[in-house]
C-alpha positions as CSV (number, residue, x, y, z in Angstrom):
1,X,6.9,55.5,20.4
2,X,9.3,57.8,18.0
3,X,12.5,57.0,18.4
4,X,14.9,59.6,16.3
5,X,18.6,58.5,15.6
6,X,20.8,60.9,14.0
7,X,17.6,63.1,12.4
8,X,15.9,60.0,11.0
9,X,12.6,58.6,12.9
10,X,12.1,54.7,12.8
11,X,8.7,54.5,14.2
12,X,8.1,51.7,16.4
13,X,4.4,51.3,17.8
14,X,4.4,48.9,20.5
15,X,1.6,47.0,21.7
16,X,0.5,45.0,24.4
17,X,0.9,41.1,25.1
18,X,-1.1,38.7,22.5
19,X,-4.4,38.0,22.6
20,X,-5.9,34.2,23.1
21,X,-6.9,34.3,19.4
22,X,-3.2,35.7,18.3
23,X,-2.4,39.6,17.2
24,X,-1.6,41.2,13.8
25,X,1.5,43.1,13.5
26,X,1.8,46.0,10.4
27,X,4.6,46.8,8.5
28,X,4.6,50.2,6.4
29,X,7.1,50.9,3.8
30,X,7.7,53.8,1.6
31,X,11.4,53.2,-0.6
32,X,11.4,57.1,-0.9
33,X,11.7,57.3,3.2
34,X,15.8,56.1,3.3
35,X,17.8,55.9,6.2
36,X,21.2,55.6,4.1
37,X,23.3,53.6,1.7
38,X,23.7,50.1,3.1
39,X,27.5,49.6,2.1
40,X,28.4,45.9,1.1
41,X,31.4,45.7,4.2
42,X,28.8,45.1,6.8
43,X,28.0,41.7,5.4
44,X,32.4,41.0,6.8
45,X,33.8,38.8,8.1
46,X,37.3,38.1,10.4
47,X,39.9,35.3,11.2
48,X,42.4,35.2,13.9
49,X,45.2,33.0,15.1
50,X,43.0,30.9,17.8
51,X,41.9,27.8,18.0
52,X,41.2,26.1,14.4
53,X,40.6,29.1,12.8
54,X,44.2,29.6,10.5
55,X,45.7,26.3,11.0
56,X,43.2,23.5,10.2
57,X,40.5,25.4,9.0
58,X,42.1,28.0,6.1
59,X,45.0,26.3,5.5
60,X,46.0,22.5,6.0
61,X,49.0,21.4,3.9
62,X,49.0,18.0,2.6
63,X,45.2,17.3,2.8
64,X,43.7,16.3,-0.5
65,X,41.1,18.6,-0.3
66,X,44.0,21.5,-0.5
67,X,45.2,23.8,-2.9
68,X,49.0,23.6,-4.1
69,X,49.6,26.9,-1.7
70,X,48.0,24.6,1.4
71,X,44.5,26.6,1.6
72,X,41.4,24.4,1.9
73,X,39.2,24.3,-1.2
74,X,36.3,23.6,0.4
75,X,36.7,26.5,3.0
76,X,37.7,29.0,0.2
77,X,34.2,28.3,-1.6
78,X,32.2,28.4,1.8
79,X,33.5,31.5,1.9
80,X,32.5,32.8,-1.7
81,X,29.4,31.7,-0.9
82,X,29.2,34.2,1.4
83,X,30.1,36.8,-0.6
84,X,32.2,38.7,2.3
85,X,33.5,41.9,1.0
86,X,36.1,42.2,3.9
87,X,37.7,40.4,6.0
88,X,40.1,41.4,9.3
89,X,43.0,39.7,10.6
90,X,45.2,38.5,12.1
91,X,43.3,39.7,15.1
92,X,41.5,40.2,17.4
93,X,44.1,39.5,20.9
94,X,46.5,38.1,18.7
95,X,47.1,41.1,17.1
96,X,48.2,42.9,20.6
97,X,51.2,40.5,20.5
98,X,52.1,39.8,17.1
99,X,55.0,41.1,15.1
100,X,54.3,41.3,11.4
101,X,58.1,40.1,10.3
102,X,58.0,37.2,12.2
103,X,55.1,36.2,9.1
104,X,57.7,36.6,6.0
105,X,60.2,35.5,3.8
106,X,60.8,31.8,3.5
107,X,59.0,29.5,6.1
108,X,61.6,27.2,7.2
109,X,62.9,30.2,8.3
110,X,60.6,31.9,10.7
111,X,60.2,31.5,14.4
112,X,58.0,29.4,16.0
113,X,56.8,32.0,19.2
114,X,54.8,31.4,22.2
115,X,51.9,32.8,21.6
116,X,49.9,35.1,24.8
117,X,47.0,35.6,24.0
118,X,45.4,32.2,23.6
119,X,48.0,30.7,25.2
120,X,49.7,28.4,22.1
121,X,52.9,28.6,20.1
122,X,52.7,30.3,16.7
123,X,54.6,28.8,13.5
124,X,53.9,31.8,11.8
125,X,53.6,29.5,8.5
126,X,50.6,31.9,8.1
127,X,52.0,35.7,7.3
128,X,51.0,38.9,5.4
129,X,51.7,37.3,2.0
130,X,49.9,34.2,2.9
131,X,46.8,36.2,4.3
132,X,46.7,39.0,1.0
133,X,46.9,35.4,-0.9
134,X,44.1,33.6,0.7
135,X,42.0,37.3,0.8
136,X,42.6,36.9,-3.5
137,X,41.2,33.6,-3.9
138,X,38.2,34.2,-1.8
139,X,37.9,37.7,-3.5
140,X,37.6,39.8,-0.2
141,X,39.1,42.7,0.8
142,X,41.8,42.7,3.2
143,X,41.9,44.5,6.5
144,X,44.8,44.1,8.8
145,X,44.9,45.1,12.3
146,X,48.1,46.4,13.5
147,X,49.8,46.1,16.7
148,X,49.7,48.8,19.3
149,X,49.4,46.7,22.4
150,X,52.9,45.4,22.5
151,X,54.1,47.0,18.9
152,X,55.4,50.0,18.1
153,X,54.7,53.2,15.8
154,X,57.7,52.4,13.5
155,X,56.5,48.8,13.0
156,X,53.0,49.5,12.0
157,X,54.2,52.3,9.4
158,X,56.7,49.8,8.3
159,X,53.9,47.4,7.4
160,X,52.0,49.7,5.4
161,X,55.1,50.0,3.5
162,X,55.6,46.5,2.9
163,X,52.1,46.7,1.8
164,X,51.3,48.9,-0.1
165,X,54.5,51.1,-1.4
166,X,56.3,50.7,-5.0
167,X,59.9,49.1,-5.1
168,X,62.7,51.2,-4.1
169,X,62.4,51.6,-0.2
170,X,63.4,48.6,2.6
171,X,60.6,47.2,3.4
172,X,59.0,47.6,0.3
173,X,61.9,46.1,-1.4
174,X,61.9,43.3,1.2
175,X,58.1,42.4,0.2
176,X,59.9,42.4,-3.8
177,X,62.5,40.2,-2.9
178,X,59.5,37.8,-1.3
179,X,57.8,37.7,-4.5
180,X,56.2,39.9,-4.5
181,X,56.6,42.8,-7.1
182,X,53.2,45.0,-7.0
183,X,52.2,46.5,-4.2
184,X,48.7,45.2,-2.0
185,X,47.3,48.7,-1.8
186,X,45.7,47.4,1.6
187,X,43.0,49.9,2.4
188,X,41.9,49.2,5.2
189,X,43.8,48.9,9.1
190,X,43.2,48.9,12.4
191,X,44.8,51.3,15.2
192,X,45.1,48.1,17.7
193,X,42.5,45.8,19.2
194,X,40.3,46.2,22.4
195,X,42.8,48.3,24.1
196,X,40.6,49.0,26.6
197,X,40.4,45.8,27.9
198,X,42.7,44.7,31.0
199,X,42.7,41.4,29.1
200,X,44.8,43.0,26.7
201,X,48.4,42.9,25.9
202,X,49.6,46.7,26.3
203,X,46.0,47.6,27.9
204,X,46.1,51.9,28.2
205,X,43.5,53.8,29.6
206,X,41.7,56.3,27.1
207,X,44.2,58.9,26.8
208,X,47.1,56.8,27.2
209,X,45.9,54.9,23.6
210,X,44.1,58.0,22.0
211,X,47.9,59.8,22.2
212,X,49.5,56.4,21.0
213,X,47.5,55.5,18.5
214,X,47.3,59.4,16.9
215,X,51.0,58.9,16.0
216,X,51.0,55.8,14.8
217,X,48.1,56.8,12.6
218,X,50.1,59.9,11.7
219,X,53.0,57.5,10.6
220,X,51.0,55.6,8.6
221,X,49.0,57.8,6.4
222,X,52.4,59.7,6.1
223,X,53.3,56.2,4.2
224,X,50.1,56.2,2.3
225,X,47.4,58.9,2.3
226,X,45.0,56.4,0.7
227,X,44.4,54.0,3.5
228,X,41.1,54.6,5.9
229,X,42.0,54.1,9.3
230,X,40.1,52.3,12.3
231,X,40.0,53.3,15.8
232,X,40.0,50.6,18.9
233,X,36.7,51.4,20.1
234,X,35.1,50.2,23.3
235,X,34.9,46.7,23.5
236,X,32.6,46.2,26.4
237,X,29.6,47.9,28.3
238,X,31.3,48.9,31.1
239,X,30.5,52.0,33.0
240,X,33.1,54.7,31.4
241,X,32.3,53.0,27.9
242,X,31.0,56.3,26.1
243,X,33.9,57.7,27.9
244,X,36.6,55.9,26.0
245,X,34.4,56.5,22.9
246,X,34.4,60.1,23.2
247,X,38.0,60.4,24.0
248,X,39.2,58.5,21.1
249,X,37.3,60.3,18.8
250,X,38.0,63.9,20.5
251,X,41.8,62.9,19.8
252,X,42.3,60.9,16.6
253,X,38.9,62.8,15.0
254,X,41.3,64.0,12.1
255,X,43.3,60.9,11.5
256,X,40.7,58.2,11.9
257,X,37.6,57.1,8.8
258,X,36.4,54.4,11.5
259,X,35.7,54.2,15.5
260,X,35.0,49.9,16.2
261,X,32.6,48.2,18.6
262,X,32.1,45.1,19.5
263,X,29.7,42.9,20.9
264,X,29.4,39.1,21.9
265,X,26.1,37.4,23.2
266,X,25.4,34.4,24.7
267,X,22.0,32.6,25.9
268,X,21.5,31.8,29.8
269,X,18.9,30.0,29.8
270,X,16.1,32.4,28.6
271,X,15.0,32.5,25.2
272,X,13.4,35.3,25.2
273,X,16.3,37.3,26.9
274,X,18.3,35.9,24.7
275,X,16.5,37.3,21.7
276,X,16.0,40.6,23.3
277,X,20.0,40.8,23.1
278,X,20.3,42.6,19.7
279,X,18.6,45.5,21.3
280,X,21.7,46.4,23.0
281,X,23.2,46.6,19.7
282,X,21.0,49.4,18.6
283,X,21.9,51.0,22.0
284,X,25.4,50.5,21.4
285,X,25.3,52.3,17.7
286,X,22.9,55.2,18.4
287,X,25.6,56.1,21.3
288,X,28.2,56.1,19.2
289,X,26.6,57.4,16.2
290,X,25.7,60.6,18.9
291,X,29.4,60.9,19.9
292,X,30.8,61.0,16.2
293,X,28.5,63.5,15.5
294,X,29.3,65.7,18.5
295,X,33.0,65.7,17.6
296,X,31.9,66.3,14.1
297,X,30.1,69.4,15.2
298,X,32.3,70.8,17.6
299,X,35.3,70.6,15.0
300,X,33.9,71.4,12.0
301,X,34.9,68.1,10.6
302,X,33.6,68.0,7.3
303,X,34.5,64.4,6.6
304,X,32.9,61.8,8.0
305,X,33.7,59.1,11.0
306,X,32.0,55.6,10.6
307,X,30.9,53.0,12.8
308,X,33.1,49.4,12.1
309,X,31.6,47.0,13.8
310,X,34.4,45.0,13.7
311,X,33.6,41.6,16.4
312,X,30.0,40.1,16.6
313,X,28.2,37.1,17.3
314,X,26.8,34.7,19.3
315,X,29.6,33.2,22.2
316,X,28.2,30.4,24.4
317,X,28.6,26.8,25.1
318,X,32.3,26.8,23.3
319,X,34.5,23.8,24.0
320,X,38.7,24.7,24.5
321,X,39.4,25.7,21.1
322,X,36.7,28.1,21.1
323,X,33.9,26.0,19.0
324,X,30.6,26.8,19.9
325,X,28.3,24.0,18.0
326,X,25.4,26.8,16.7
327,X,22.1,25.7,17.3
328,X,18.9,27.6,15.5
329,X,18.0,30.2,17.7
330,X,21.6,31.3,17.3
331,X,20.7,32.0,13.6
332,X,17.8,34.6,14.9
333,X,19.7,36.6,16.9
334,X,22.4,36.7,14.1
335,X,19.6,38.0,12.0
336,X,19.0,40.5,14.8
337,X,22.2,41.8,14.9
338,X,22.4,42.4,10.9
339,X,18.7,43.9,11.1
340,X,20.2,46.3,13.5
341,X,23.4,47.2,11.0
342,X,20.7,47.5,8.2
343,X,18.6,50.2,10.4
344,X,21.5,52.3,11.3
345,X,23.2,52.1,7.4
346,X,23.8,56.0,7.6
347,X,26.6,54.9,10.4
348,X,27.5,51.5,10.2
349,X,29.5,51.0,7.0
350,X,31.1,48.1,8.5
351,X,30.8,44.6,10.1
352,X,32.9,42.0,10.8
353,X,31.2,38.6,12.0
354,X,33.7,36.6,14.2
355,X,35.0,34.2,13.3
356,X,34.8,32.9,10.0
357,X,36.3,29.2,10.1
358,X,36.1,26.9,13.3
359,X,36.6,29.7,16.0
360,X,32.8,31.2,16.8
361,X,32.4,30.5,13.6
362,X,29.5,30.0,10.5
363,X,31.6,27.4,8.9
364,X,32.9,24.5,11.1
365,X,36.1,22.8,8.9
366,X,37.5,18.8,10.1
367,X,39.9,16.9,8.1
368,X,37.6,15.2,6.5
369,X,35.2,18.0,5.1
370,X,33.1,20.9,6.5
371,X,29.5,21.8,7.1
372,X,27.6,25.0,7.4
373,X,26.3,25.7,10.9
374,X,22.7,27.5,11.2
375,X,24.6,30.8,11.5
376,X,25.9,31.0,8.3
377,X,22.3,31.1,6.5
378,X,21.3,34.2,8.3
379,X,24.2,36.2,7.5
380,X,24.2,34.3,3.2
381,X,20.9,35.5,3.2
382,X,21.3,39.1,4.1
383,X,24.7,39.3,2.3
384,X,22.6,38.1,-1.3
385,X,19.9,40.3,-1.3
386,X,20.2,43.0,1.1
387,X,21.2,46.0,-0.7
388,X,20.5,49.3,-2.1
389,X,19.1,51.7,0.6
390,X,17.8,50.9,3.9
391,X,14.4,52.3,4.5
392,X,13.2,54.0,7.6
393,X,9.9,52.4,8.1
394,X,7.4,51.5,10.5
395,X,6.1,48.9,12.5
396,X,3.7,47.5,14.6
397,X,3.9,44.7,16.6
398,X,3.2,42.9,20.2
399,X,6.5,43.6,22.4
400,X,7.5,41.4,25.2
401,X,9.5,42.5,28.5
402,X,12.7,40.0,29.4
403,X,15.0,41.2,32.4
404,X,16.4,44.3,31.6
405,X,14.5,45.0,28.2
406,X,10.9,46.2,28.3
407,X,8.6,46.5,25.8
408,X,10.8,44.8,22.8
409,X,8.8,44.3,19.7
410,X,8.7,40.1,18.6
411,X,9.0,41.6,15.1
412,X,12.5,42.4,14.3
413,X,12.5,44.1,10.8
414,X,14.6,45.9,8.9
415,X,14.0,46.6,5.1
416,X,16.1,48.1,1.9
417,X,15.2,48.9,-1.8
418,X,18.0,48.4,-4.4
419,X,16.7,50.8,-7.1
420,X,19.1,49.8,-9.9
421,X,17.0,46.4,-9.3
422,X,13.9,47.9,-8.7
423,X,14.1,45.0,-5.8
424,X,12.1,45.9,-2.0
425,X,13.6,43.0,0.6
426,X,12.2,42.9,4.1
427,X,14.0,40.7,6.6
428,X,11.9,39.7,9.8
429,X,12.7,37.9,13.0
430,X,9.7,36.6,14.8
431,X,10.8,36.3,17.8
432,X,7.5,34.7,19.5
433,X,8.7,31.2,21.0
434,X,5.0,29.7,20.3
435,X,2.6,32.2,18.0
436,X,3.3,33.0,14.1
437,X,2.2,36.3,13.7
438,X,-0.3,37.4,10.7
439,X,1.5,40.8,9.5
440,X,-0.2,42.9,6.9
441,X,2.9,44.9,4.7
442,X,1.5,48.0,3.3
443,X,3.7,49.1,0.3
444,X,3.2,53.0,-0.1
445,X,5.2,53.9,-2.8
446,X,4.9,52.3,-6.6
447,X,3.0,48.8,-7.3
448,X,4.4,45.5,-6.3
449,X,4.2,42.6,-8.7
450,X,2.3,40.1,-8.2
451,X,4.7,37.4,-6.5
452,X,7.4,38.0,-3.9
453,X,10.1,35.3,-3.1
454,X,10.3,34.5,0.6
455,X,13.8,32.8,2.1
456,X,12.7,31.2,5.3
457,X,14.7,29.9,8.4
458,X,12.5,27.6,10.6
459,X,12.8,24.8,12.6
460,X,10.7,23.6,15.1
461,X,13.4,22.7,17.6
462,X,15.2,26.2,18.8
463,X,18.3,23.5,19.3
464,X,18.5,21.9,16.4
465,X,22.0,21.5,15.1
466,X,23.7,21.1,11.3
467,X,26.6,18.5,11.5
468,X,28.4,16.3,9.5
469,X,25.3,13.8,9.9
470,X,22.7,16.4,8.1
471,X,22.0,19.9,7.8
472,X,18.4,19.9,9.0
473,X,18.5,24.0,9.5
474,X,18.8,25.4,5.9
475,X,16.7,28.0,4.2
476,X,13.0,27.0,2.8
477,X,12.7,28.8,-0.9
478,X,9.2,29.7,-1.9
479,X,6.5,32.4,-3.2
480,X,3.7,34.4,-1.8
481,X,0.8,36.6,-3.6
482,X,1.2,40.3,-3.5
483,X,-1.1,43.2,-4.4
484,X,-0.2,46.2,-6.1
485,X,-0.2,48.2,-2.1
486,X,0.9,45.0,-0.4
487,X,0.4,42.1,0.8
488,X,-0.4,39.5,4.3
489,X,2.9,37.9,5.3
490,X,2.2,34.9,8.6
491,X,6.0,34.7,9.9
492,X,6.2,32.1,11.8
493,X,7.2,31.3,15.5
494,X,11.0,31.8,16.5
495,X,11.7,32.4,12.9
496,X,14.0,34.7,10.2
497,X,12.1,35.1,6.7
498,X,13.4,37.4,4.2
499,X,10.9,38.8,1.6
500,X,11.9,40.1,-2.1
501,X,9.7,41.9,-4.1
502,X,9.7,43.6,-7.4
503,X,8.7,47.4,-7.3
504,X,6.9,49.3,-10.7
């Protein structure tokens, strides 16, 4: 089948169940056929005020494996490794209920609150200066979300001034006498968090946030014109989903650089419906990538409007502070989900895995040490050496039906070319359970050298776990033969492999 999104085809040929003897797949890539720039902030992150995530897992005072400000060592290089170019806070639900001065000026001094969301009490030890701090050390960008669920227009353009003006008004003054002389120049913020939701604190209906939202937006690039601006989009598939979408962007169209989704998955049981689930995400995009350009057209807006895909991952099996303890088929459908944000590069410009420490998280952080769970390779594999321009290419493959998807292909792929590197990267999920799958890659454009390096992510049991007692799911470094026009690639079942080759 053709599938078009937004004027450019991805061509998907789907074929039947494997034979007894197994079935090749095809790949066919041509680096002049590009979808878009893939932009660096989709490989994000995000940390909240739940669970572990802040307290215990970024910052821990009087641990010997802290810093002299209280911020884990071990957790800020975890994160380097990474190599997150963003990175939201302070929520998420929290954000609906927090109030950004309770975060500043001298700790002994702020008040402890009961916090709503996740049903704690806040010390607010952690604040905007702590946050921009920590967001320094790792070498991220920050992106704060402000409050419009319980907050108020005058308090979000008040942070931006505390943020991001020169001495000589209140608040910026205020964030001087802190310590702080130079402004943040925070770039990036968010118009409130899953308003939609009934869960949330100040839940509005669509035009009740779109009308809220527009003037503290105006507010705030009144404060500074520089900043890029994120709407609260849909946070769930419910029926009136594309609804909220549309209205949000019909309203705040010339205010906003950003409309958000987000999406969480969980397994039930069924692997293969479980590995079906990034499917939803394309869905999802190519929706909203329709309804941006609709408003778009209709207005004449000349600038653009961006998907930020602000919350994903996999959410199943979590104990009370929110852990989930990753297994390895969590890492595939990881890798499905940034496949999809690679594939739609011309809308997505931004991703946001939640969370980063403890809470849903890649990195799981205990007094005593951390360790890396199986998530956290997919996403430091992508974030290393997916770059450049995605490529719009094609593929053949055996599909599979699993409750409500039909015909889904096993092979995932996505692909980009980084031209100043003259570097071609494929990333595949096989999602068979049982069969590797003998693919031929066909390279149609220039001459491949000889060797390509292959990052592989296997393991033979779909549960196996990292913890403190051994990491047995880590990436397997090593090389495969190419021709000049390409070369035969076996991925292996239930597995993520991502190829890099060198283009003449």
């Amino acid at each position: 089948m053709i599938m078009r999104v937004l004027g450019v085809s991805l061509m998907l040929l789907a074929v039947g169940a494997f034979s007894a003897a197994g079935q090749d797949a095809t790949i066919k890539i041509d680096i002049e056929r590009t979808i878009g720039a893939i932009d660096p902030m989709i490989y994000g992150g995000f940390i909240e005020h739940m669970g572990r995530c802040i307290y215990g897992g970024i910052y821990d005072p009087g641990n010997p494996l802290s810093d002299e400000d209280g911020f884990r060592k071990d957790t800020l290089q975890a994160v380097r490794d990474l190599q997150m170019p963003i990175i939201r806070w302070p929520g998420g639900n929290f954000s609906s209920g927090y109030h950004w001065m309770d975060g500043i000026g001298p700790r002994e001094k702020r008040p402890a609150r009961v916090e709503l969301a996740w049903g704690s009490v806040e010390s607010n030890q952690i604040g905007t200066d702590e946050y921009l701090a920590w967001c320094r050390k790792v070498g991220t960008e920050p992106y704060i979300c402000v409050n419009l669920g319980t907050g108020s227009w005058e308090e979000a353009r008040a942070w931006v001034e505390y943020c991001n003006r020169p001495k000589g008004t209140y608040y910026a003054d205020l964030r001087v006498q802190n310590g702080h002389e130079e402004p943040y120049g925070v770039k990036y913020w968010g118009l409130g968090n899953e308003i939609d939701g009934p869960w949330q604190m100040g839940y509005k209906n669509a035009e009740d946030y779109s009308k809220f939202a527009l003037e503290a937006a105006k507010l705030m690039k009144w404060m500074d014109n520089k900043i890029q601006l994120i709407a609260s989009g849909s946070s769930h598939f419910g029926a009136d989903w594309m609804e909220w979408n549309r209205t949000v962007l019909e309203t705040l169209r010339d205010q906003i650089d950003f409309i958000s989704l987000h999406t969480y998955v969980g397994s039930r049981g069924n692997y293969l419906e479980f590995m079906a689930q990034p499917v939803n995400v394309d869905r999802r995009i190519e929706r909203t990538a329709a309804l941006i350009e609709e408003t778009r057209l209709r207005h004449n807006i000349q600038k653009p409007i961006y998907i930020a895909f602000d919350e994903y991952n996999v959410w199943h099996r979590a104990n009370a502070q929110f852990e989930v303890p990753y297994v390895f088929e969590d890492a595939l459908v990881v890798a499905g989900f940034l496949n999809s944000f690679v594939r739609h590069a011309d809308s997505v410009k931004m991703a946001n895995m939640a969370q980063v420490v403890n809470v849903l998280a890649p990195i799981h952080v205990e007094e005593r040490g951390l360790y890396l769970h199986t998530i956290y390779f997919a996403l430091q594999l992508f974030a290393r050496h997916c770059h450049g321009n995605a490529l719009d290419i094609f593929v053949k493959s055996p599909t599979f039906d699993a409750a409500g998807f039909k015909g889904v292909p096993y092979l995932d792929v996505s692909a980009a070319y980084d031209p100043a590197k003259k570097q071609l990267v494929i990333a595949a999920v096989n999602r068979h359970p049982e069969q590797a799958l003998s693919t031929r890659i066909v390279n149609q454009t220039g001459a491949l050298k000889d060797q390509a390096k292959v990052y592989e992510l296997f393991h033979e049991d779909l549960k196996a776990a990292n913890s403190f007692d051994g990491a047995p799911v880590q990436p397997v470094e090593k090389t495969t033969s190419c021709q000049a026009d390409g070369l035969t690639y076996t991925f292996p079942p239930h597995s993520f492999s991502l190829i890099v080759a060198e283009v003449e």
